[in-house]
C-alpha positions, -999 to 999 in steps of 0.1 A, spaced: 70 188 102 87 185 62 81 154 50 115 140 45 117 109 15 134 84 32 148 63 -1 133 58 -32 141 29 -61 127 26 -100 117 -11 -103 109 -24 -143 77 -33 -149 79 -69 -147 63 -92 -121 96 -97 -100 93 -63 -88 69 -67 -64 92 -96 -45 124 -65 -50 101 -37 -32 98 -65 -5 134 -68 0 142 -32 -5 117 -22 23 135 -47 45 164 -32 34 156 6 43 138 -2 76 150 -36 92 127 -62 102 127 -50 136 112 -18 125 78 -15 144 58 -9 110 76 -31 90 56 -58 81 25 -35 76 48 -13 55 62 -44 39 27 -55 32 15 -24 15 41 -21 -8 36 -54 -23 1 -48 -27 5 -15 -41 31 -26 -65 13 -55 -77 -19 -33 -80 7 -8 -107 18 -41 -124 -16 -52 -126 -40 -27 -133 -14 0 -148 1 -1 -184 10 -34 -180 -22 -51 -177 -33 -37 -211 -30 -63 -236 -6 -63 -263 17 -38 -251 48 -52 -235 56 -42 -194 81 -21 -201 70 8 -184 90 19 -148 75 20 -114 84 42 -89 81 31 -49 92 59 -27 88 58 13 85 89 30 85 100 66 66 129 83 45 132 112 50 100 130 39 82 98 52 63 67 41 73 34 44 46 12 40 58 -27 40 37 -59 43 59 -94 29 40 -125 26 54 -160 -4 34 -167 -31 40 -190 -57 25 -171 -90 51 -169 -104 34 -140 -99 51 -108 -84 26 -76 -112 17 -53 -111 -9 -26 -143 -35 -35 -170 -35 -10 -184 -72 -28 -175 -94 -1 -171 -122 -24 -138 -109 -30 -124 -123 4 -127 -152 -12 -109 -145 -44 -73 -146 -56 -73 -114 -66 -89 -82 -59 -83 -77 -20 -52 -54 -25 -66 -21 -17 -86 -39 11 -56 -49 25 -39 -12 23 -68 4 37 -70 -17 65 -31 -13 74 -37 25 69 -65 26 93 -82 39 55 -57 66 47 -51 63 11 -53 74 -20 -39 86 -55 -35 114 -81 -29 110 -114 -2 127 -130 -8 160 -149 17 162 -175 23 127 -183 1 94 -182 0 75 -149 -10 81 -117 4 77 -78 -14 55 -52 -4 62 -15 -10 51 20 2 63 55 10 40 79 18 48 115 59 46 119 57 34 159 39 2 172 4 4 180 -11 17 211 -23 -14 232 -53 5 248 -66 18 212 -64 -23 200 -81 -35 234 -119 -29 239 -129 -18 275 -144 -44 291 -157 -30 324 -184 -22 312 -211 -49 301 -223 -32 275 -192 -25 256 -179 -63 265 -174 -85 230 -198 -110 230 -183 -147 223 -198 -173 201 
């Protein structure tokens, strides 16, 4: 199946774009969309993640630079992409300290990976500074018998307390 780019926006690079990719995704899929708030979820995080740790976060140089958020469908999944033209050397990683649960920051890519059951990721840019972090969420609702354990079986039963 072609991927097929649903809609795509340029935000400025200014903290208020993360709250406008918020409204745009309700905007393009409807809150009644099965993945909506996942997708809804991810994009904030991702664009907060460009704001942050792109161009912008480098000190003394203004947040001028655009962001581009484009959401993509193909396969029975949602592509969400953010486009940054950061200058930032350090690659994206989710952080495996989990004293960052309890943090105010740093839990972004946690977040996407879990909502992209870990299906993320990012290129940079060849021609230009930047990069493009990614995640593919599933476009229908979630299977109930993948989200409920079997528990027939004793072994496999979740254990309480």
């Amino acid at each position: 199946m072609n991927p097929e780019t649903l809609k795509e926006i340029c935000l400025p690079g200014d903290p208020g774009s993360a709250s406008r990719a918020r409204d745009e995704v309700r905007t393009w899929l409807g809150e009644d969309h099965p993945a909506y708030e996942a997708v809804r979820l991810a994009v904030s995080e991702l664009v907060t993640n460009a704001l942050r740790h792109a161009r912008h976060g480098v000190t003394g140089i203004a947040a001028v630079d655009p962001l581009v958020l484009r959401l993509v469908a193909y396969g029975g999944l949602l592509r969400v992409e953010v486009m940054d033209a950061g200058l930032t050397i350090e690659a994206p990683r989710v952080r495996a300290d989990p004293a960052c649960l309890l943090t105010e920051g740093g839990r972004g890519l946690v977040i996407v990976s879990e909502l992209s059951g870990g299906n993320w990721g990012y290129r940079t840019h060849e021609r230009r500074p930047g990069r493009t972090v990614w995640c593919e969420i599933p476009a229908g609702p979630p299977s109930p018998e993948a989200s409920l354990p079997d528990t027939s079986d004793p072994l496999t039963r979740p254990r309480v307390g």
